[in-house]
RONUNU-538804 format. One record per residue (C-alpha): residue number from 0; x, y, z; residue in one letter. Coordinates in steps of 0.001 Angstrom, whole numbers, plus 500000, padded with zeros to 6 digits. Layout:
REM residues N
    nr        u        v        w   rest
   NUM        X        Y        Z      A
...
END
This chain:
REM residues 130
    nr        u        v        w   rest
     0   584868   556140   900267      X
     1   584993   557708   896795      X
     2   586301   556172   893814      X
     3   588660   559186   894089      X
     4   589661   558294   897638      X
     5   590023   554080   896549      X
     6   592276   555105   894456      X
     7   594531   557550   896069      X
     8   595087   555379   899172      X
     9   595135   552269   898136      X
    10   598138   550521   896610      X
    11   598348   547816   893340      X
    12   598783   547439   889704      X
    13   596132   548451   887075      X
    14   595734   546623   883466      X
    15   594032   548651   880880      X
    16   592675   547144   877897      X
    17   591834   547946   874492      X
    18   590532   546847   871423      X
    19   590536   547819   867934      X
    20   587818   548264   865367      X
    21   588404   544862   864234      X
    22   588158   543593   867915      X
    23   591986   542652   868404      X
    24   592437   542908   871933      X
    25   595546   544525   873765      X
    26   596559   544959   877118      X
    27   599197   547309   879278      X
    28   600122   548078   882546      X
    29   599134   551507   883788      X
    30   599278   553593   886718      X
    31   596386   554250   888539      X
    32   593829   556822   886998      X
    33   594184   560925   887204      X
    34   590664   561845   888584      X
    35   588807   564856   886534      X
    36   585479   564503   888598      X
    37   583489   561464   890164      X
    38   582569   560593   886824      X
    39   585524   561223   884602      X
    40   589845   559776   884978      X
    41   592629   560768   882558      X
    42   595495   558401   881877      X
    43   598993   559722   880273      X
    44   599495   557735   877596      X
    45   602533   557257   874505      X
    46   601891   556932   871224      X
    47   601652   553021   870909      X
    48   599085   550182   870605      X
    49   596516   551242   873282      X
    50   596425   554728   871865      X
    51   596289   553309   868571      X
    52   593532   551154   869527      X
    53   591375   553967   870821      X
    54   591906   555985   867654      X
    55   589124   553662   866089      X
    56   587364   551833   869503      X
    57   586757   554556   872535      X
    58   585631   551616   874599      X
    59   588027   550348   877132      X
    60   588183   548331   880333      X
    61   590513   548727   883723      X
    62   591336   546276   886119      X
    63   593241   547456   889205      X
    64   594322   544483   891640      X
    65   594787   546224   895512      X
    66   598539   544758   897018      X
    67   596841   543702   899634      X
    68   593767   541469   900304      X
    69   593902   538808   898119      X
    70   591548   538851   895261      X
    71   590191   542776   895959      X
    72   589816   545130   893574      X
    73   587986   546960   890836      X
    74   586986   546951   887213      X
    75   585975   550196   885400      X
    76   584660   549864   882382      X
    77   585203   553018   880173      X
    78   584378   554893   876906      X
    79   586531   557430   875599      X
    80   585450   561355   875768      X
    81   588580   563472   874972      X
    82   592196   563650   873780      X
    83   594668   566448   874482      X
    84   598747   566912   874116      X
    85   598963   569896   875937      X
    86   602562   569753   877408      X
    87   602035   571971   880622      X
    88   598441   570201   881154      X
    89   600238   566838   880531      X
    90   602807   567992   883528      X
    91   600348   569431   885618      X
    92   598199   566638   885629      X
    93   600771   563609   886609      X
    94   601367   562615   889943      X
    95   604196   560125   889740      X
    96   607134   560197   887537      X
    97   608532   557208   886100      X
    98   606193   554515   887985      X
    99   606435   551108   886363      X
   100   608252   552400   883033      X
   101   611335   554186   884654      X
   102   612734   556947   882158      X
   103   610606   558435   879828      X
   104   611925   559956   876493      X
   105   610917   563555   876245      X
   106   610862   563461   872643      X
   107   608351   560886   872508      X
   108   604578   562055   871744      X
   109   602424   562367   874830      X
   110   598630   562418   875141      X
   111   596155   562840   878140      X
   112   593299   560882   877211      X
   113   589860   561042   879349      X
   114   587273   558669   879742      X
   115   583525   558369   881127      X
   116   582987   555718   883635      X
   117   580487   553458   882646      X
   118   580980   551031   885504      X
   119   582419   549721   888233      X
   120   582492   546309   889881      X
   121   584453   544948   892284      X
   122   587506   542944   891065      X
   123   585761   539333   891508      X
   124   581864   538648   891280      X
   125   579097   540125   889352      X
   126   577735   542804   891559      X
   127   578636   546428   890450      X
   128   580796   548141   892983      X
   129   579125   551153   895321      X
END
């Protein structure tokens, strides 16, 4: 199964986190990534602490824990490629409205920011994820 396919089928709750030139480290609840190609996801993102934090440190990680299965998941470890706050992309690109944060504020800044994968490995153990 692609990474692609994991992650449009399978159901749970992703952590991304962040740190900042100084190494201060944040973490935030997102939705599961927007898929570019095999190699490349998007996340929507508001103007706040993780976005800040990438402004200065591209490197990120995300942990996504499956809803089923116990202690099954993945961890992609990520460097940031690209920015944009193209409105219509920003729309085009989402798949779910209001998951986890309920109503968003169309005044508030919006940014669709892509990432290389580095990595994967599975949510527990040391082995990297096929």
């Amino acid at each position: 199964m692609s990474m692609q396919d994991y992650f449009e089928s399978t159901r749970g709750t992703g952590v991304l986190a962040t740190a900042n030139a100084e190494g201060k480290v944040d973490v935030a609840i997102y939705a599961r990534p927007h898929f570019i190609d095999a190699d490349t996801i998007a996340f929507i993102m508001r103007d706040r602490l993780t976005h800040a934090n990438l402004q200065s440190n591209p490197h990120a990680a995300y942990l996504f824990h499956q809803a089923e299965g116990g202690y099954k998941g993945k961890r992609l470890y990520l460097t940031k490629v690209g920015e944009e706050t193209d409105p219509e992309k920003i729309a085009g690109i989402r798949r779910r409205e209001k998951q986890m944060t309920g109503e968003t504020s169309e005044a508030e800044a919006q940014f669709l920011v892509t990432f290389r994968i580095d990595k994967v490995r599975p949510l527990v153990g040391d082995d990297e994820a096929t």
